[in-house]
N, C-alpha and C positions, 0 to 999 in steps of 0.2 A: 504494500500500500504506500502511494505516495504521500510526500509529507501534505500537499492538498486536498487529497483526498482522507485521511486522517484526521485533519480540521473541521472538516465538512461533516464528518461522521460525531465528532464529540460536540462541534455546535450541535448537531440534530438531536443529541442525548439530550443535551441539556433544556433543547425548545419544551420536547416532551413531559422532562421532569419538571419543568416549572409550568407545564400547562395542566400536568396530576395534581399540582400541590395550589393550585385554583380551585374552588371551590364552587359547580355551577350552580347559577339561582335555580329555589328547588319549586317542586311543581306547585305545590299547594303555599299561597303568599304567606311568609309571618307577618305577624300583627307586630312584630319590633322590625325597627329597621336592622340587616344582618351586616356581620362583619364581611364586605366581598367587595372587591373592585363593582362599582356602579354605575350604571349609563347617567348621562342626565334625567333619560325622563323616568329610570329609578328611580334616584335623587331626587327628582318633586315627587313620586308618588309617597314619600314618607316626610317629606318636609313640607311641601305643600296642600296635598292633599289627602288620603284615608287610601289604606290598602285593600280594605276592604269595599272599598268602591262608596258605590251610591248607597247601597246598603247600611253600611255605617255613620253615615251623614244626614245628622238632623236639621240642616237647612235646605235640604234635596229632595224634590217631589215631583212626579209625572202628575197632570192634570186631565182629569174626565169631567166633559160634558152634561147637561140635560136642559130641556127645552122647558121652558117655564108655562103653565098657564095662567091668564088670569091676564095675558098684556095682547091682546087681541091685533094682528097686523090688519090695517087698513092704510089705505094706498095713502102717501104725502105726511105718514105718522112715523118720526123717529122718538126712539129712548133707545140712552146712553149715556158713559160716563156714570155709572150708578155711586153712589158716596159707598162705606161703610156700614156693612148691615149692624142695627143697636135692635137688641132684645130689652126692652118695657115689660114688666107684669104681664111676659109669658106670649106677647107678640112683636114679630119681629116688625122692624121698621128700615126703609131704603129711601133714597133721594135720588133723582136724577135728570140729567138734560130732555125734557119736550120740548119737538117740536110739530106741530100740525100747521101745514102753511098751504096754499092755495096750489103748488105747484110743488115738483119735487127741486132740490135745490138746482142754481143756472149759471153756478160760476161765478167768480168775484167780479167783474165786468159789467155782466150784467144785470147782476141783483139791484134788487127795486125796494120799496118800501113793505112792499107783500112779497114779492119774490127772495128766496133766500139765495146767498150767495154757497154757502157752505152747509153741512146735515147738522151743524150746531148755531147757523144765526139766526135769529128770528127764534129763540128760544124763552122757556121760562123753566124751572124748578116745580117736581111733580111730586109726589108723595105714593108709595104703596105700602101696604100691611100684608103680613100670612104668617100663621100658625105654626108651618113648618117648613118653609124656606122652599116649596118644590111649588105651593100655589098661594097665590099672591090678588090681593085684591087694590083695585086701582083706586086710591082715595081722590086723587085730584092735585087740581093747583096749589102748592103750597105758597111756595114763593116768587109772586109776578117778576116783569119786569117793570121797575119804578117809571113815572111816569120823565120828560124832558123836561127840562135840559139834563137830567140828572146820569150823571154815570151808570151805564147798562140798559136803559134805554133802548137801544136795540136787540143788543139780546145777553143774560145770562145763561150761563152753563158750568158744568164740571164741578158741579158741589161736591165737598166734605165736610162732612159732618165732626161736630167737636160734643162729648158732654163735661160740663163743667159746675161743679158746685150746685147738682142741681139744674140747669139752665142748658137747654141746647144752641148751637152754632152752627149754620151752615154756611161756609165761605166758597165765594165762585168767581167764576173771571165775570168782568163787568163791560160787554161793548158799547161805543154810540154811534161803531159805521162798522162797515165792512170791507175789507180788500185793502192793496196797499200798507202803508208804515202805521201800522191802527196800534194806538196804545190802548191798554189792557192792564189793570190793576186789579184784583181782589176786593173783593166787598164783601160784608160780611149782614147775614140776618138774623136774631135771637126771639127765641120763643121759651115760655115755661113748660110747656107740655112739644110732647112731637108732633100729637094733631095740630101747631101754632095758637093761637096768630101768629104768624112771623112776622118782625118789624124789620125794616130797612135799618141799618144803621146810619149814618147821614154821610160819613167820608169814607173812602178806601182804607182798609185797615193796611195791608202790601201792597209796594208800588214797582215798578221795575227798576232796573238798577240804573246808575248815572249813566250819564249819556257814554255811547262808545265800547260799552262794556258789551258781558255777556249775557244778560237780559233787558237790556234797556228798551225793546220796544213792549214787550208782554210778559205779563205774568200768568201761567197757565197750568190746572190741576193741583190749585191747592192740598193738600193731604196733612191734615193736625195729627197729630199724637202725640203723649204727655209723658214726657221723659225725664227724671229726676223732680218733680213736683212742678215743670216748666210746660209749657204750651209752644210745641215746635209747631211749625206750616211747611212741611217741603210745597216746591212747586217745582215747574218747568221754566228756564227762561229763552228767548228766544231775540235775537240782536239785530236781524234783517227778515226780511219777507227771503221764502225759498227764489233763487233765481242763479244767474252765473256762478258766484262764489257759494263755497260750500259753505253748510251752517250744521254745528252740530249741534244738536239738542240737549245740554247739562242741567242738569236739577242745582238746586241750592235748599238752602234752610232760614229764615229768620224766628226769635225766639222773643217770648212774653210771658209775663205773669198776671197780664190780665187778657180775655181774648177780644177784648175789642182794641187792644192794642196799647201803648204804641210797642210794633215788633221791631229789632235790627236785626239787621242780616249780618250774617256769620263772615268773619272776616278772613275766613277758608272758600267762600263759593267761588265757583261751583263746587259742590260737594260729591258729587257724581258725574263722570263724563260720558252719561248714557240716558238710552231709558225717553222712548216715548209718552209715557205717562209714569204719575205717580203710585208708588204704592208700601206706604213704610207701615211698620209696626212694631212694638215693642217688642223684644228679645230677651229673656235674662235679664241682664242687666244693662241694656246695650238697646240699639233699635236697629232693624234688618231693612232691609227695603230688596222686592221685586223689580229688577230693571228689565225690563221687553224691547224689541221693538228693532231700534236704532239704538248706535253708536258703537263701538268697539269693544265693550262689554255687556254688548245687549244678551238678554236670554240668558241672565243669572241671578243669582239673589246675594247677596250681599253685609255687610252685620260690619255695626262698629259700634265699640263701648263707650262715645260719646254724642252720637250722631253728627260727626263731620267725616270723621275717619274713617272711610268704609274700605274691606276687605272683600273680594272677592271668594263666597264659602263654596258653591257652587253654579254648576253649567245646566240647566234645564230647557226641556223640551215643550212646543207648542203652550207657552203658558198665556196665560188670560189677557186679553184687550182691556185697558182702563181695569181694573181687579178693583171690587169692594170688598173686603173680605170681613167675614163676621168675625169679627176678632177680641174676645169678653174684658182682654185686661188693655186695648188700646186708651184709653182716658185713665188707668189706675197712677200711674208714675212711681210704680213702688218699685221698682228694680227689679220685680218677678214677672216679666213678660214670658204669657205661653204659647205665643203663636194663632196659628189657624186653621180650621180643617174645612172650611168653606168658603165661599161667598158668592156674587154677583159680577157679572161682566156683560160686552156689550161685544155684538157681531154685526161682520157686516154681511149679508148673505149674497149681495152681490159680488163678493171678490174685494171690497176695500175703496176707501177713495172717499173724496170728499161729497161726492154727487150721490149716493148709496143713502137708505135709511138702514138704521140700526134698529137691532133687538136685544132685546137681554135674554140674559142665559145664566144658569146657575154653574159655576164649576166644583170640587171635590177632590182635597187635597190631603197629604199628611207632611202637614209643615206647623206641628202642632207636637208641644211636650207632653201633652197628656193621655195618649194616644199612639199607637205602635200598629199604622196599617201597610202591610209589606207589598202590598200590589200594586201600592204608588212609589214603591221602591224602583219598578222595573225601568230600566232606562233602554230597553230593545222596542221601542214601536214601532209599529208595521202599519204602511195605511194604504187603504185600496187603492183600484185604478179610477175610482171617482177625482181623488183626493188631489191626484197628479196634473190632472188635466184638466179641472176646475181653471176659470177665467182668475187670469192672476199667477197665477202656477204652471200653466200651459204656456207650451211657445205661441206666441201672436202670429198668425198667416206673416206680416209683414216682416216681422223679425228672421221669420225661417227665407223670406226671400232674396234678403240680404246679405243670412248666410250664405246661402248657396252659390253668389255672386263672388262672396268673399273668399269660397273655397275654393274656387279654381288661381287663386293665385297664391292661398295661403300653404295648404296643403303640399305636400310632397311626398314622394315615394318613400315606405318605410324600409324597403333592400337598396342598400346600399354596395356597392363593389367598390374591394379596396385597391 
């Protein structure tokens, strides 16, 4: 044997013997992290995340469906945006954006005084009750819109419901036009009872941020809950109409000890850089929020021990449009927040969009301490060939012809000769 080939042979020993004396990850995961050389996405799966998957993770829940009755569809009728479901002496209680308007909506351009421009202007605040959260009785107008010149005027929508000492709150964005750079502030209505009266409060309780900023044109989807004996409001804010530049959608927070105000905003906002609507709730000791939708952390839920700080706990699938969630310790502020195993949301059965009327819908979750339901555990859903090729989901005629233009110069042959 030459002396290269001798080399060759006791490097080889050696590759062997240090690939024996490695240790491979073993089939069934530990619940510790092991002593073993680690991938990266080992290493998050024990630093970041739970080995045991979704399974393990009490801010992780797959959401199921059901159709409500008691909210009858009739043509140019939307509800949506539903608040907060609150249980009263054994009935439940909801809020949310109506609109019945002469026509279905016509685009900001063209919207009129009757005509709406969008499925939430030309709104007011409606009110239903039910027994057991699956039928629902339609009580009516709770909260108009005030009469002009006064803010909202055109239309309210997007209640949240607050209770407080006794006394309810429901805060909503306040318009007096539509389309274009349209500022948008929170107003807020109080009643002693939830059947109302509700009264107008006289000023905007939140306003958008100073000019230039990240909400300075609208303040949108108020959401109260009571964290350390304080009165938080997450909202939406929004800094330009959608158009050439991109706009991402951030939530923030402002904070009060009384709820008609006066609240500051947290010297952190945006507090969240996601998340088409709101949807927070106490946690522990801490408050979680649902973010959907849009932005780069859409489609997770979230938890932070101060409510500015938020952490990303988990990744979830198809979760709820606008979520009210019945949720019993959201107004307690005692640092035992137990989550939620239900609530209310809104669809749009046309595929989406501003021009669509919505419906509500109930969802059914286990995002709740008190409660251990493992088939919202699963994180494998499977969903028909309905599902796929629904308007919105499906390729558009126009889209696929595009393609097909753009694949003859895009495409290339995948054998290649070398």
């Amino acid at each position: 044997m030459n002396r290269m080939n001798y080399v060759c042979s006791v490097l080889a020993m050696l590759a062997i013997t240090a690939c024996a004396a490695v240790k491979p990850f073993p089939g069934v995961v530990p619940m510790e992290k092991p002593d073993l050389p680690l991938s990266a996405a080992m290493e998050r799966l024990y630093d970041e995340w739970n080995p045991h998957e979704d399974r393990g993770n009490e801010l992780y829940s797959n959401f199921k469906y059901t159709p409500l009755k008691g909210f009858p569809r009739t043509a140019n009728v939307s509800r949506r945006d539903p608040t907060k479901v609150i249980l009263v002496d054994g009935v439940y209680h909801v809020w949310y954006t109506y609109r019945h308007s002469e026509c279905p909506p016509v685009g900001l351009k063209k919207a009129t005084d009757t005509k709406p421009g969008t499925d939430w202007d030309l709104a007011d605040i409606w009110h239903a009750t039910s027994k057991d959260g699956f039928t629902w009785k339609e009580e009516g107008l709770a909260v108009p819109r005030p009469p002009k010149p006064e803010q909202g005027h055109r239309s309210i929508c997007t209640p949240g419901i607050l209770v407080w000492e006794n006394r309810y709150y429901l805060y909503f964005q306040a318009y007096n036009k539509v389309g274009g750079q349209v500022y948008c502030p929170v107003r807020v209505a109080s009643a002693d009872s939830p059947n109302g009266p509700w009264k107008h409060h006289p000023e905007p309780v939140v306003g958008p941020s100073p000019e230039g900023t990240w909400g300075n044109i609208k303040i949108n989807d108020p959401c109260p809950v009571v964290h350390n004996g304080r009165i938080l409001i997450y909202y939406k804010g929004a800094p330009i109409e959608r158009g050439d530049e991109y706009v991402l959608r951030m939530q923030g927070v402002s904070f009060s000890d009384n709820p008609l105000g006066p609240f500051v905003a947290s010297k952190l906002n945006p507090v969240i850089n996601s998340g088409h609507e709101t949807c927070m709730f106490p946690w522990k000791d801490g408050v979680a929020a649902l973010v959907a939708l849009d932005g780069p952390e859409k489609n997770t839920i979230q938890w932070s021990p101060d409510g500015e700080n938020f952490k990303v706990m988990s990744m979830i699938q198809v979760p709820p449009v606008a979520p009210g969630p019945f949720c019993p310790t959201a107004f307690a502020g005692d640092g035992n927040g137990r989550g939620f195993t239900w609530g209310l949301c809104h669809i749009n059965p046309d595929g989406g969009g501003a021009a669509n009327e919505s419906i509500l819908a109930r969802f059914d979750c286990d995002l709740s301490l008190d409660v251990d339901r493992q088939i919202f555990k699963k994180n494998n859903l499977r969903f028909n060939p309905d599902t796929y090729f629904q308007k919105g989901v499906a390729l558009p005629e126009y889209l696929k012809k595009e393609i097909l233009r753009e694949q003859k110069t895009l495409d290339r042959n995948s054998v290649f000769k070398k």
